[in-house]
Chimera marker file (.cmm) of the C-alpha trace (Angstrom):
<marker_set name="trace">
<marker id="1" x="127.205" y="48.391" z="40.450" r="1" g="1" b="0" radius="0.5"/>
<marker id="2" x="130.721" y="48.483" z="39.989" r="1" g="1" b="0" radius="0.5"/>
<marker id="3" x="133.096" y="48.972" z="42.796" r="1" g="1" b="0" radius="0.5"/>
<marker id="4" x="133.580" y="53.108" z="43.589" r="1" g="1" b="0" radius="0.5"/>
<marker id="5" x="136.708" y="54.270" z="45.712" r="1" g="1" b="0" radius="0.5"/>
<marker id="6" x="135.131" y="55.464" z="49.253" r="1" g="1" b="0" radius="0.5"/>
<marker id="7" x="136.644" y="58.970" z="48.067" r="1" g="1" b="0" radius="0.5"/>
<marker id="8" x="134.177" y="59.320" z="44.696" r="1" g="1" b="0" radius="0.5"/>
<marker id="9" x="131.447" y="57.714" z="47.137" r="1" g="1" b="0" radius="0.5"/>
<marker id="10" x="132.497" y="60.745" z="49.810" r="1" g="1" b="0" radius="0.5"/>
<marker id="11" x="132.559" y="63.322" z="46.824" r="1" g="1" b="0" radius="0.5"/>
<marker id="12" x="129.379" y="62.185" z="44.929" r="1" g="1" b="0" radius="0.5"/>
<marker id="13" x="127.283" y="62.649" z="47.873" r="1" g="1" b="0" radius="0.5"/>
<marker id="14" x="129.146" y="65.857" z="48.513" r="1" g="1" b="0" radius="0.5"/>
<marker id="15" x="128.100" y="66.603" z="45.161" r="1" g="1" b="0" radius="0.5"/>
<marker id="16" x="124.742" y="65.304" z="45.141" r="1" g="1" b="0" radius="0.5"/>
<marker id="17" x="123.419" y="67.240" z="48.923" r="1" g="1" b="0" radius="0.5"/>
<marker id="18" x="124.953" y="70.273" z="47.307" r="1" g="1" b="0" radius="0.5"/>
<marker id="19" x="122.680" y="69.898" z="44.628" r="1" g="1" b="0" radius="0.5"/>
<marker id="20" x="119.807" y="69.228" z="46.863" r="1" g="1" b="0" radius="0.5"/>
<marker id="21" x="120.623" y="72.546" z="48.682" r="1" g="1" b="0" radius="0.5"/>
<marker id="22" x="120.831" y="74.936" z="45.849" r="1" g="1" b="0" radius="0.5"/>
<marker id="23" x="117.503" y="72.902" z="44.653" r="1" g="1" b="0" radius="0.5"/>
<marker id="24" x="115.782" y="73.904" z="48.039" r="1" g="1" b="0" radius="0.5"/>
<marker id="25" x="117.115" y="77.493" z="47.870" r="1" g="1" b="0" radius="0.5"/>
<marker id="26" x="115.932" y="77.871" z="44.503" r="1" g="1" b="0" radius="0.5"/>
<marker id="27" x="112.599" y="76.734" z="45.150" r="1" g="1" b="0" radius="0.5"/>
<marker id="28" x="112.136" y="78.871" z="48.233" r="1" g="1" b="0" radius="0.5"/>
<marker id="29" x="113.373" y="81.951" z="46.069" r="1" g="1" b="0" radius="0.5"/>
<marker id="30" x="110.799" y="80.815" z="43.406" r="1" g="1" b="0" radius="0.5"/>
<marker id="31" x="107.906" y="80.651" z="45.864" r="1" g="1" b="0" radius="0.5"/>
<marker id="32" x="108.271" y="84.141" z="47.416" r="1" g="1" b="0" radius="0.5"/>
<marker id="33" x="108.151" y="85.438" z="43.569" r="1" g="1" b="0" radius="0.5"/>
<marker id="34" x="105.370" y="83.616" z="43.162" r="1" g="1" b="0" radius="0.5"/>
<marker id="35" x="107.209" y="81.232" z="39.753" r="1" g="1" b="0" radius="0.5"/>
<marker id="36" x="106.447" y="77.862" z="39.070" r="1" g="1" b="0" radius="0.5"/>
<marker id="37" x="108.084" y="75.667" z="40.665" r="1" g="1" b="0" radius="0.5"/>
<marker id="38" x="106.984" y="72.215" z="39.560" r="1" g="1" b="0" radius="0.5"/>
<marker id="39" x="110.382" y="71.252" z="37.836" r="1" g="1" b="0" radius="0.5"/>
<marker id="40" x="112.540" y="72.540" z="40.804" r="1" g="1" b="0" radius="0.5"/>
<marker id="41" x="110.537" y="70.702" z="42.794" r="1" g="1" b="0" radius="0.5"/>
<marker id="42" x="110.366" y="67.425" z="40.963" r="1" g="1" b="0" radius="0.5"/>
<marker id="43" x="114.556" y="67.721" z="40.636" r="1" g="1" b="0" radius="0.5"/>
<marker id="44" x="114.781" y="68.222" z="44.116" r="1" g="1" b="0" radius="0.5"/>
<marker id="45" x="112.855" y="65.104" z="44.874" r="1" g="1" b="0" radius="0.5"/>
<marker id="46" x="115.247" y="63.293" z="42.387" r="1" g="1" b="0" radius="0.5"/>
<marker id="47" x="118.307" y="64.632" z="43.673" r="1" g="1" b="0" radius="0.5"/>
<marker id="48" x="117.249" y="63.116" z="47.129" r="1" g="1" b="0" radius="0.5"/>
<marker id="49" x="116.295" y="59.969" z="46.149" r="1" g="1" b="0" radius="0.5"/>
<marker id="50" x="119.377" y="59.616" z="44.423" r="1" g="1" b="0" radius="0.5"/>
<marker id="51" x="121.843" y="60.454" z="47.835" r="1" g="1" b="0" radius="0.5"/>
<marker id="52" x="119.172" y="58.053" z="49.598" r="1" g="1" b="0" radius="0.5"/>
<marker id="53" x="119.915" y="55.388" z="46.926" r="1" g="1" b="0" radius="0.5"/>
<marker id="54" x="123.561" y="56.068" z="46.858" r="1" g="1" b="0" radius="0.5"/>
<marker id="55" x="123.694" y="55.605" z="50.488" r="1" g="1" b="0" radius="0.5"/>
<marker id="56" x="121.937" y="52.550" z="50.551" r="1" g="1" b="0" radius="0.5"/>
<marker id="57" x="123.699" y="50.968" z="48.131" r="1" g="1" b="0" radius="0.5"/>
<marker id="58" x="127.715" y="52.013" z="49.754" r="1" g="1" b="0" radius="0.5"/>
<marker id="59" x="125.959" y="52.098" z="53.434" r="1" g="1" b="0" radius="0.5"/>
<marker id="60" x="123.637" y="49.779" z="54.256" r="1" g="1" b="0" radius="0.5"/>
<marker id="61" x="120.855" y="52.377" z="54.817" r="1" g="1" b="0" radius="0.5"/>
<marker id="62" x="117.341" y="52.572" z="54.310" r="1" g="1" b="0" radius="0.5"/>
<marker id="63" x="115.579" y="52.467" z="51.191" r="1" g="1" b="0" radius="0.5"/>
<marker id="64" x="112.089" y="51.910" z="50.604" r="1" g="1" b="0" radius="0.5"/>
<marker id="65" x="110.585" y="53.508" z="47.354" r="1" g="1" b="0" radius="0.5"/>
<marker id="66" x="107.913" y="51.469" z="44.971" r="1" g="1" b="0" radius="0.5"/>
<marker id="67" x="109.129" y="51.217" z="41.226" r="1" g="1" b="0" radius="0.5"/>
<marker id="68" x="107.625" y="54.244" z="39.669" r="1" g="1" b="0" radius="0.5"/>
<marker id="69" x="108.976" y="56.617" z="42.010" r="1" g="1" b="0" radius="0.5"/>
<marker id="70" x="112.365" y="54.960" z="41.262" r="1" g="1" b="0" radius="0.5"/>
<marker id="71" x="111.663" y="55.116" z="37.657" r="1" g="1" b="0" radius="0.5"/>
<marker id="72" x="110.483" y="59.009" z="37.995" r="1" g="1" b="0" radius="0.5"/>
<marker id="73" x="113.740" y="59.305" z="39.568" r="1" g="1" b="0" radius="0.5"/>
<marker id="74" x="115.966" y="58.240" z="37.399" r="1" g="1" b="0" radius="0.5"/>
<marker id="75" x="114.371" y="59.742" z="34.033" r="1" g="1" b="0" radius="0.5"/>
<marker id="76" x="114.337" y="63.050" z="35.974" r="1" g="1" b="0" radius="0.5"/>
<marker id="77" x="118.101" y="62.700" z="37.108" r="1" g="1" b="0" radius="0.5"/>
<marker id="78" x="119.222" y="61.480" z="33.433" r="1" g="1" b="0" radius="0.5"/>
<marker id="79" x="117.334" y="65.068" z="32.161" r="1" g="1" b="0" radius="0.5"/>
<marker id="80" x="119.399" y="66.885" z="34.271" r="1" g="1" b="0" radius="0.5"/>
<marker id="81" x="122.621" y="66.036" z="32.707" r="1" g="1" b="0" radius="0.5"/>
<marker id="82" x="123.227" y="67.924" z="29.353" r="1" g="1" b="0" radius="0.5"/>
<marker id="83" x="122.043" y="71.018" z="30.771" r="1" g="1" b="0" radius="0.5"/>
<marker id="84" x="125.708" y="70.342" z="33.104" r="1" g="1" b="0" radius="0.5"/>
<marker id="85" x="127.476" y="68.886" z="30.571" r="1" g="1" b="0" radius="0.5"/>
<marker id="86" x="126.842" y="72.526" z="28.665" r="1" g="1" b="0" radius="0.5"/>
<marker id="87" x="127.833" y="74.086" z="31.051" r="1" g="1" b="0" radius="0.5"/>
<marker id="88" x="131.167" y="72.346" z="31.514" r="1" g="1" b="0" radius="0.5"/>
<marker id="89" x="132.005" y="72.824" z="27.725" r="1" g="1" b="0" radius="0.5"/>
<marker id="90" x="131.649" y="76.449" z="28.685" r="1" g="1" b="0" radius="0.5"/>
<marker id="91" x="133.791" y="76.611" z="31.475" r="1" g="1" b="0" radius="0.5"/>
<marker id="92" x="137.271" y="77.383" z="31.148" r="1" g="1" b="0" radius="0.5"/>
<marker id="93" x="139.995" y="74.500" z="31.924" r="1" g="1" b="0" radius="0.5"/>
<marker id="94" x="141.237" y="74.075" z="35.266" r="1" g="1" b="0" radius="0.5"/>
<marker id="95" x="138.273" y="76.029" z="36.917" r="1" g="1" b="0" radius="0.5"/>
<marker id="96" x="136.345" y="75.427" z="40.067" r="1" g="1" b="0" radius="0.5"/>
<marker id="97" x="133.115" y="75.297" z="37.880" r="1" g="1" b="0" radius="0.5"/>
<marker id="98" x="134.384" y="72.924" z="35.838" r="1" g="1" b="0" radius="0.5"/>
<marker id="99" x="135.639" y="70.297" z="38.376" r="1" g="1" b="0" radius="0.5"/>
<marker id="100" x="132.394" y="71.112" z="40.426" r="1" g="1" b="0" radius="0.5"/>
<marker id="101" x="130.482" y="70.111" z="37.510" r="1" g="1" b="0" radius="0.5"/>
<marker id="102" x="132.493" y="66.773" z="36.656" r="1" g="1" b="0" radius="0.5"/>
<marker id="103" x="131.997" y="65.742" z="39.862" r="1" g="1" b="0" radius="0.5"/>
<marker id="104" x="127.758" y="67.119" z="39.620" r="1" g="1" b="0" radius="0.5"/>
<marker id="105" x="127.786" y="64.256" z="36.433" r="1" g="1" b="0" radius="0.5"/>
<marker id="106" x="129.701" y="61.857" z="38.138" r="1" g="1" b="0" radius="0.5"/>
<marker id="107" x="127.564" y="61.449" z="40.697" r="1" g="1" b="0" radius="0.5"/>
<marker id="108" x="124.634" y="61.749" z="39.035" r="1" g="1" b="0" radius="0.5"/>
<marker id="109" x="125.361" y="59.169" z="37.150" r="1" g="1" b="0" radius="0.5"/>
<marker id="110" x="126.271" y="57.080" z="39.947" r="1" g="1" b="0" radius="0.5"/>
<marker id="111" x="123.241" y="57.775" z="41.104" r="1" g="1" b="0" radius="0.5"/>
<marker id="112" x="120.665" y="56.966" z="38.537" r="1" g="1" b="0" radius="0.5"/>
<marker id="113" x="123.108" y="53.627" z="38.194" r="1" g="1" b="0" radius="0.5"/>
<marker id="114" x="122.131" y="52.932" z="41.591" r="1" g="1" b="0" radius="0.5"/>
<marker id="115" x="118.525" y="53.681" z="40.910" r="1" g="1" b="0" radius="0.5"/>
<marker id="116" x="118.755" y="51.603" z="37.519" r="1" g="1" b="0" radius="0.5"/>
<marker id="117" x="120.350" y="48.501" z="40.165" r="1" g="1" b="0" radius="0.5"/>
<marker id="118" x="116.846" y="48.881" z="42.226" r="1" g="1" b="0" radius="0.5"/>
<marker id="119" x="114.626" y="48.053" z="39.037" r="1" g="1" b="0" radius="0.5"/>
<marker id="120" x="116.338" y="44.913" z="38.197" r="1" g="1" b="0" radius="0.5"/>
<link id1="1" id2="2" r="1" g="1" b="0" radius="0.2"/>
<link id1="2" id2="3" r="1" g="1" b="0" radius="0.2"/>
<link id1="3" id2="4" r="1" g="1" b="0" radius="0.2"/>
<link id1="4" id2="5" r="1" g="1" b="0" radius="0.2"/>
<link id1="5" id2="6" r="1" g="1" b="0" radius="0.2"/>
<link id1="6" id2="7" r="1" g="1" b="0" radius="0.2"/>
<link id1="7" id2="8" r="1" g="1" b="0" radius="0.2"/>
<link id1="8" id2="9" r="1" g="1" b="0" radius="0.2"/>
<link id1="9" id2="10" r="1" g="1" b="0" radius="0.2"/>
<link id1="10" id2="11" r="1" g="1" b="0" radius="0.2"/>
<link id1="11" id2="12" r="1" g="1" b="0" radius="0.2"/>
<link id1="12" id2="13" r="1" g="1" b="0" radius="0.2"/>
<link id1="13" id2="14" r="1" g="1" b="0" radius="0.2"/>
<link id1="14" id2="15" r="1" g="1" b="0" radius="0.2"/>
<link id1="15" id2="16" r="1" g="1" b="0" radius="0.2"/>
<link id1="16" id2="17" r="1" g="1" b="0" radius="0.2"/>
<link id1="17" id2="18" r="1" g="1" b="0" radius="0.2"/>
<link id1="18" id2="19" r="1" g="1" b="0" radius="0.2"/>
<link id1="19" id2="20" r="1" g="1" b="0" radius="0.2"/>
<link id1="20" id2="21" r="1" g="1" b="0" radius="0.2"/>
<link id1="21" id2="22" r="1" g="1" b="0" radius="0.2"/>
<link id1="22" id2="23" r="1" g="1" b="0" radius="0.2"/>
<link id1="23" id2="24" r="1" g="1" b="0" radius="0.2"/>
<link id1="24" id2="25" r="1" g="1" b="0" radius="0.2"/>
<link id1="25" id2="26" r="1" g="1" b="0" radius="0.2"/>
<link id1="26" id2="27" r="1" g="1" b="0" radius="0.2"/>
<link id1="27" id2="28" r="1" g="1" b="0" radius="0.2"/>
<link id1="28" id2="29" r="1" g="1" b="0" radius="0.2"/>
<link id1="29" id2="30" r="1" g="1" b="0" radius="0.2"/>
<link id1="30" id2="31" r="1" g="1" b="0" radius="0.2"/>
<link id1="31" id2="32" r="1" g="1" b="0" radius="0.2"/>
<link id1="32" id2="33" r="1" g="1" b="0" radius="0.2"/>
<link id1="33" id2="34" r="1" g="1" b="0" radius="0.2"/>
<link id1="34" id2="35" r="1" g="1" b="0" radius="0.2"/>
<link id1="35" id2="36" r="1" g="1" b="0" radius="0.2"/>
<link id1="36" id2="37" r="1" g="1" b="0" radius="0.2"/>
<link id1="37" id2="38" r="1" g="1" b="0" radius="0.2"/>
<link id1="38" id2="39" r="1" g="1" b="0" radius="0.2"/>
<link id1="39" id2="40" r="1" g="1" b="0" radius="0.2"/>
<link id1="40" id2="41" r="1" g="1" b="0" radius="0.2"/>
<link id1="41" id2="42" r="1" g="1" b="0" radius="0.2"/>
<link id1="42" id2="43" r="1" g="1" b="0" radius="0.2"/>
<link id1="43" id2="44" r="1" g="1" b="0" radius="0.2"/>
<link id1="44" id2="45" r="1" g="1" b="0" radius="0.2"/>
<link id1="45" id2="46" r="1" g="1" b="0" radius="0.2"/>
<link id1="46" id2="47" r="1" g="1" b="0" radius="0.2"/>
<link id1="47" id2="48" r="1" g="1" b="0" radius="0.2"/>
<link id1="48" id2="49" r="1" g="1" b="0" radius="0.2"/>
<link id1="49" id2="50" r="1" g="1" b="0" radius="0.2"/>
<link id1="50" id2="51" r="1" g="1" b="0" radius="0.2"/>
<link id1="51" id2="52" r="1" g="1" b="0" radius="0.2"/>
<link id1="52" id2="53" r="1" g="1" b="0" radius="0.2"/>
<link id1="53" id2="54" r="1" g="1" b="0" radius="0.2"/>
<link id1="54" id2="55" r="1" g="1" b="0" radius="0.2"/>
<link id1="55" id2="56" r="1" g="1" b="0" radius="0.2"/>
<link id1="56" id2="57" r="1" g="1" b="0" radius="0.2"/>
<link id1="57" id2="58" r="1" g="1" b="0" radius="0.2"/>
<link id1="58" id2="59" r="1" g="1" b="0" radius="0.2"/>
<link id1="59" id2="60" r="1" g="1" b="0" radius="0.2"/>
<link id1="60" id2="61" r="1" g="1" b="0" radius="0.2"/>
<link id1="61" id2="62" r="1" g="1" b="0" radius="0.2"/>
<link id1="62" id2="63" r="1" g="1" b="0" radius="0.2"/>
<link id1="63" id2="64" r="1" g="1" b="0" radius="0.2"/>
<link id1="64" id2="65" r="1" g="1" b="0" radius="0.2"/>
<link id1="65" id2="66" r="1" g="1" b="0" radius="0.2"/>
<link id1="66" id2="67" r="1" g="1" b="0" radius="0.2"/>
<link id1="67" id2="68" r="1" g="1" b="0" radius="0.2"/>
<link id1="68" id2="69" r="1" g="1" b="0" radius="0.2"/>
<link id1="69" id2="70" r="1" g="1" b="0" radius="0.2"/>
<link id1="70" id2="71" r="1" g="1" b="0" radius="0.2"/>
<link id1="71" id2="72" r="1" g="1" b="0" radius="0.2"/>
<link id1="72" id2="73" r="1" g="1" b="0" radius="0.2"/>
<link id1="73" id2="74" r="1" g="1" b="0" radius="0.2"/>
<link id1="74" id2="75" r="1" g="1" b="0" radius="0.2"/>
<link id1="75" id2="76" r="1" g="1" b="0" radius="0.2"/>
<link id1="76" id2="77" r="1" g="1" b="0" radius="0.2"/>
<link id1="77" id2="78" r="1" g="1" b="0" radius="0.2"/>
<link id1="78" id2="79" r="1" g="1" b="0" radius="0.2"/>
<link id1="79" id2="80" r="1" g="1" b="0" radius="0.2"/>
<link id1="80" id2="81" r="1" g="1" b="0" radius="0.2"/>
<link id1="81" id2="82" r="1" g="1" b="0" radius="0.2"/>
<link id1="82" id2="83" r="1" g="1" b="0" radius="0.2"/>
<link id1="83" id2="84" r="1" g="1" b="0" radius="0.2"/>
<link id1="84" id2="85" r="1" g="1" b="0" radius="0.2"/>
<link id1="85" id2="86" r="1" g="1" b="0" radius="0.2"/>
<link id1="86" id2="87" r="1" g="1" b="0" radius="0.2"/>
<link id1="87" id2="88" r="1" g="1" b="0" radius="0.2"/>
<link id1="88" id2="89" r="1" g="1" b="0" radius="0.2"/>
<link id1="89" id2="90" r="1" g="1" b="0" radius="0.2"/>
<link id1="90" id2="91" r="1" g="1" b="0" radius="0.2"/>
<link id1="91" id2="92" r="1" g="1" b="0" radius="0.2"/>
<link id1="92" id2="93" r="1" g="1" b="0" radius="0.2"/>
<link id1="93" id2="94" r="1" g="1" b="0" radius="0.2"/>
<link id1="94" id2="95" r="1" g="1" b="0" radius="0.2"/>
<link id1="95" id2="96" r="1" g="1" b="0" radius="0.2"/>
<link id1="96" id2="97" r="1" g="1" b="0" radius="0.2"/>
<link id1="97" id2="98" r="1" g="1" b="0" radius="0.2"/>
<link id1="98" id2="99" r="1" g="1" b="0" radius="0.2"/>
<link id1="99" id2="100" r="1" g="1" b="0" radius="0.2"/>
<link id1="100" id2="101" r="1" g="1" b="0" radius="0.2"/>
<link id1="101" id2="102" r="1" g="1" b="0" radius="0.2"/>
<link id1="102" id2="103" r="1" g="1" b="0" radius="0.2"/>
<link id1="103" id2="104" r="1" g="1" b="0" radius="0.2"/>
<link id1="104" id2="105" r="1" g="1" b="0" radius="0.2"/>
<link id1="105" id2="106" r="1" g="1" b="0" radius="0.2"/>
<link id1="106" id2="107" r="1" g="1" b="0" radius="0.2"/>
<link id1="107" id2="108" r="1" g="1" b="0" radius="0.2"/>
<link id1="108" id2="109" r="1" g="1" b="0" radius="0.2"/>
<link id1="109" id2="110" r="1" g="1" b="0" radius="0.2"/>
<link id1="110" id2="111" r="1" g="1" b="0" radius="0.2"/>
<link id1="111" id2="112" r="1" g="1" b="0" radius="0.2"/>
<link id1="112" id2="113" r="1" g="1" b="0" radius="0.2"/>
<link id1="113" id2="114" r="1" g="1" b="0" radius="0.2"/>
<link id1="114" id2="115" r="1" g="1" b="0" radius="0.2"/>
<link id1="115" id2="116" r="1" g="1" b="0" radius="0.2"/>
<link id1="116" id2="117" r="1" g="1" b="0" radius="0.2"/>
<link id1="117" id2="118" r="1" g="1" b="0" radius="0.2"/>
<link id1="118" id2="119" r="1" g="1" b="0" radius="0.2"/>
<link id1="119" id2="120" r="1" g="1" b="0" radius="0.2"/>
</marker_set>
């Protein structure tokens, strides 16, 4: 993986436990209203796998999933993307929304790089 400045590390995984959080809010809010949950769920599972990756990879942490759950990962984290990148062609320049969703891809992409790194 190429070398990333410890400030893009810092905001990806920003970005990434963010993610994770509105993931786990979402999916409490869909259980109490009784939705299906199966995709929030699965993305949520991604999402951390991903910061656990990242962190491995920049940190020297822990990480200790077989191939297919790597795999599952990153074909879940790549599915995510256009759904931002609409999203940020919607937003208007200069926003918050927009430079919080920059940095959502950016990191996700980091991410399933660093997932992509674990299958070689």
């Amino acid at each position: 993986m190429k070398t990333v400045s410890k400030e893009i590390q810092d905001l990806s995984i920003k970005s990434l436990e963010s993610t994770f959080n509105k993931l786990s809010n979402a999916f409490k809010s869909m259980t109490k209203k009784g939705s299906n949950t199966t995709i929030v769920k699965k993305r949520q599972n991604a999402v951390r796998i991903g910061i656990e990756s990242l962190k491995g990879t920049w940190n020297g942490e822990d990480f200790c999933y077989d191939k297919e759950i790597i795999l599952t990962s990153k074909e879940v984290l790549q599915g995510i993307i256009p759904s931002i990148e609409k999203q940020i062609a919607k937003a208007k320049e200069d926003s918050s929304q927009k430079t919080l969703n920059e940095r959502r891809i950016t990191a996700l992409k980091l991410a399933i790089k660093s997932l992509e790194n674990r299958l070689l």
